[in-house]
C-alpha positions in Angstrom: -111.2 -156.6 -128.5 -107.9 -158.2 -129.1 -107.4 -155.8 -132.2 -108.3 -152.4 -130.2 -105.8 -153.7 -127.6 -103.4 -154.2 -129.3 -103.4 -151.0 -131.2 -103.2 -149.2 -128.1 -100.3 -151.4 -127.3 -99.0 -150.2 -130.7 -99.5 -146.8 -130.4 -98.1 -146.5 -127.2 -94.8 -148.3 -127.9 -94.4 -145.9 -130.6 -95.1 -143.0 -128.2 -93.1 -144.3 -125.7 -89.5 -144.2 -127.6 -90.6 -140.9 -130.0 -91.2 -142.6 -132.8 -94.2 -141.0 -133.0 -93.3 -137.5 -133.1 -90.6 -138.2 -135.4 -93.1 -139.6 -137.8 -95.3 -136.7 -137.2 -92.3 -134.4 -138.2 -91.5 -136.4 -141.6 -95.4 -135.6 -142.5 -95.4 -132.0 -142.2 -92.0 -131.3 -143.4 -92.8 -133.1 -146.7 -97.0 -132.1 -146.7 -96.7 -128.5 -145.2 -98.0 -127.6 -141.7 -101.3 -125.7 -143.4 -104.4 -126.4 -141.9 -106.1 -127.9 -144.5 -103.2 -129.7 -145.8 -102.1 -131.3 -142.6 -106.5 -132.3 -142.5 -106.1 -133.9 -145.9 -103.0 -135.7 -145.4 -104.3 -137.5 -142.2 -107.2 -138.6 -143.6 -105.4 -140.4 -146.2 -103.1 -141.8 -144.1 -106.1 -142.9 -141.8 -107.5 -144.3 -144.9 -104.5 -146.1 -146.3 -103.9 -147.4 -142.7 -107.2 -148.9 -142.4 -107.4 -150.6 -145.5 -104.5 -153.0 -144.4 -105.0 -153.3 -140.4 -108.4 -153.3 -138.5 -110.6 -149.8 -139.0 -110.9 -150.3 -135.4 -107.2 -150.2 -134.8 -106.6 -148.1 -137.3 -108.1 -144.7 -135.6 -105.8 -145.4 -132.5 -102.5 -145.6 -134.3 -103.5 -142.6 -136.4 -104.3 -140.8 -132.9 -100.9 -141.4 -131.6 -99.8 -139.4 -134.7 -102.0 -136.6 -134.4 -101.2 -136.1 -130.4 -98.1 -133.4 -130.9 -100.6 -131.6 -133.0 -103.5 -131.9 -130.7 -101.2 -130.5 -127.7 -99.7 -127.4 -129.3 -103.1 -126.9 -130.6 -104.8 -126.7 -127.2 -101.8 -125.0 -125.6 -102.8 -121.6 -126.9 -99.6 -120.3 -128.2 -99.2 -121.6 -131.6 -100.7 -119.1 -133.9 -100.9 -115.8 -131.0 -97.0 -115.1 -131.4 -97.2 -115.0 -135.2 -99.7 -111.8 -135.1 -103.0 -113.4 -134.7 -105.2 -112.2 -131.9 -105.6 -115.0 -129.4 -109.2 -115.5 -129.9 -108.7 -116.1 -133.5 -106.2 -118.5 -132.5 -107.9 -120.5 -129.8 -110.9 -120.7 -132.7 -108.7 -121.9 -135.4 -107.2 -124.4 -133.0 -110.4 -125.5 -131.8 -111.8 -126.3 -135.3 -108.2 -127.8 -136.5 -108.7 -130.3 -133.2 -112.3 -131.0 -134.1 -111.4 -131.7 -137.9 -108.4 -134.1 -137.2 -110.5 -136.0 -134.9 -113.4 -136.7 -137.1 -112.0 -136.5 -140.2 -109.9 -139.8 -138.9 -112.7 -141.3 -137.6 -114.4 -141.2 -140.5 -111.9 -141.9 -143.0 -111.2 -144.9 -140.8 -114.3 -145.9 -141.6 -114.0 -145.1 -145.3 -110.8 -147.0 -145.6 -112.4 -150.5 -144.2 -114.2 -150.8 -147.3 -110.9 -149.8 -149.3 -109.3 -153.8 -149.1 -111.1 -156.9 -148.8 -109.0 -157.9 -145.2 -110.3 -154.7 -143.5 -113.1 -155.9 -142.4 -114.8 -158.9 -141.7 -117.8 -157.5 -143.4 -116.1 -157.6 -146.8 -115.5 -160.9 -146.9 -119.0 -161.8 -146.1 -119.8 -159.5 -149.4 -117.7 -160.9 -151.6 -118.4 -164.9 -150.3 -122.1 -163.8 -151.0 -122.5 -161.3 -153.5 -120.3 -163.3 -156.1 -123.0 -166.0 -157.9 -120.8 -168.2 -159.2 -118.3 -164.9 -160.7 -115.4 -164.7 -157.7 -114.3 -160.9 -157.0 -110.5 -160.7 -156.8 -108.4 -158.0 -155.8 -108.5 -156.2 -158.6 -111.8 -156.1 -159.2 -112.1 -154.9 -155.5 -109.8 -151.8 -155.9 -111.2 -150.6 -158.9 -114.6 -149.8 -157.6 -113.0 -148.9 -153.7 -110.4 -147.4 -154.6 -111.9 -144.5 -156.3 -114.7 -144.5 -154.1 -112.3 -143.9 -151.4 -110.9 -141.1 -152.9 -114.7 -139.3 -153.3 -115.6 -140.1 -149.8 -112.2 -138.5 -148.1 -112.6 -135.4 -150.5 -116.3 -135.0 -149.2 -115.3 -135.8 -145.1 -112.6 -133.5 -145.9 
């Protein structure tokens, strides 16, 4: 509980004072402000942040990045004044809201398998899946890694 608190703690420091929305605007100045690439780069930053911090309090601080998006999204305006008809826009908003949402959800959950400290159910595997051969770091990231990379590519 202590974790999920203090994520939200986090996230809304970080919202308080901007920081926040500048970060947001770093991301799609250097990654585009396409649908699917603005999708693809928040799930891997969902990912990467939940392979080092909690993949419970991972999901809130990736929230707080998502939130400018979420609100010009569901203000209506975004894509109607660039010659789409407003249905069309409220649809593609709708389904860009819906994809950011569960696409960090889930890559959340993909990324607590990504590092041994992102979950407490990885050390439990590798205390008792070992036998007598220790799993290191290494060994870790070569198989998660990868796997990682399949799993956000299919949620994506």
């Amino acid at each position: 509980i202590m974790l999920l608190i203090g994520g939200f703690t986090i996230a809304a420091a970080l919202s308080k004072h901007n920081i926040v929305q500048a970060f947001a605007s770093v991301i799609a100045v250097r990654c585009g402000s396409g649908i699917r690439t603005t999708v693809a780069v928040h799930l891997f930053l969902a990912t990467f942040t939940s392979m080092w911090i909690s993949n419970v309090a991972a999901p809130v601080l990736c929230y707080s990045l998502i939130t400018p998006i979420l609100k010009a999204a569901t203000a209506g305006t975004t894509r109607a004044m660039f010659g789409a008809t407003q249905r069309e826009a409220v649809d593609h908003d709708r389904r860009l809201c819906k994809a950011l949402v569960l696409g960090i959800a889930l890559a959340s959950n993909v990324g607590g398998m990504a590092s041994p400290i992102s979950s407490p159910q990885n050390l439990f595997a590798i205390e008792y899946a070992t036998a007598g051969h220790p799993i290191g770091w290494i060994q870790w990231f070569t198989v998660s890694i990868p796997l990682c990379f399949v799993l956000d590519a299919i949620i994506w």
